[in-house]
N, C-alpha and C positions, 0 to 999 in steps of 0.2 A: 290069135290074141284078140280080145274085146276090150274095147275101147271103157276107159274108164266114165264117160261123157256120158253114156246112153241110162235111162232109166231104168228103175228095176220095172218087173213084171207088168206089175201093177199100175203102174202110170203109163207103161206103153198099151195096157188096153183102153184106158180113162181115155188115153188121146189120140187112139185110134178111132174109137169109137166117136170122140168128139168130133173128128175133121171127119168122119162119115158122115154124121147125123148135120156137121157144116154146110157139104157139098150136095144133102140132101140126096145122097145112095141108099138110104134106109127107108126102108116100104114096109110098111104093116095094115093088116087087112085081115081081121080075125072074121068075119064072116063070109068072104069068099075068098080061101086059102088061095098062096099063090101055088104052082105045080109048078116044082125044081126040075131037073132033069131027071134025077133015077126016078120019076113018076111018081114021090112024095108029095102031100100036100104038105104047106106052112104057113103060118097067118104071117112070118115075116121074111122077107128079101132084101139084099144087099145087091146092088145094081154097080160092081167095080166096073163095069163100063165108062163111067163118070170117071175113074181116077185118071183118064189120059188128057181130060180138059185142066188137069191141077196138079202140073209138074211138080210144084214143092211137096203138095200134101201126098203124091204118087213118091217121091223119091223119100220123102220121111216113114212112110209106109214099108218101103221097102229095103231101107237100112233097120227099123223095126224087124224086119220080119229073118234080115241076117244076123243080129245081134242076136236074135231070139234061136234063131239057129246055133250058132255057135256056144251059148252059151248051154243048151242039149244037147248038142249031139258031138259039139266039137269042129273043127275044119276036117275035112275029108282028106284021104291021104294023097298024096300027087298034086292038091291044089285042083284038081278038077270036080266038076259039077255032076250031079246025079242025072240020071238021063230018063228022058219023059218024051210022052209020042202021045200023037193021038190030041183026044181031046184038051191035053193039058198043055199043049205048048203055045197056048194066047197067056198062060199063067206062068208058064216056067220061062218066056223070054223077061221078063223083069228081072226075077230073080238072077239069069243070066247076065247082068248088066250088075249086079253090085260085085 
């Protein structure tokens, strides 16, 4: 069930985006592109490292990012979580906590 309280689409980017560019995790650099991991360049970076300094804006983030799930994809059957190894589990333990 989703919560009838959470924003539509559209305001949950506005204000994601807002408490990023808040916390100062957005980096732009169009002349010496930053290199992501898959060895991409990009004139921009997002540094979610920063979100463990900022519990509120980290846990609003991340009922964002359940809302946003559930309202695509649904709840999963059993109540259990998708399973992730590797490089994604600094990302998938958040998610684990909503």
């Amino acid at each position: 069930m989703i919560p009838a309280s959470f924003p539509p689409k559209e305001e949950i980017a506005r204000l994601t985006a807002r408490a990023l560019l808040e916390i100062k995790a957005v980096h732009f650099n169009a002349e010496t592109p930053f290199k992501l991991a898959s060895g991409l360049p990009s004139p921009t970076y997002i540094d979610c490292r920063k979100l463990i300094s900022y519990p509120r804006i980290r846990s609003a983030l991340m009922d964002f990012l359940a809302v946003t799930v559930m309202r695509g994809v649904g709840p999963s059957p059993g109540g259990g979580g998708g399973g992730a190894s590797g490089p994604m589990m600094p990302r998938s333990r958040p998610m684990a906590a909503v």
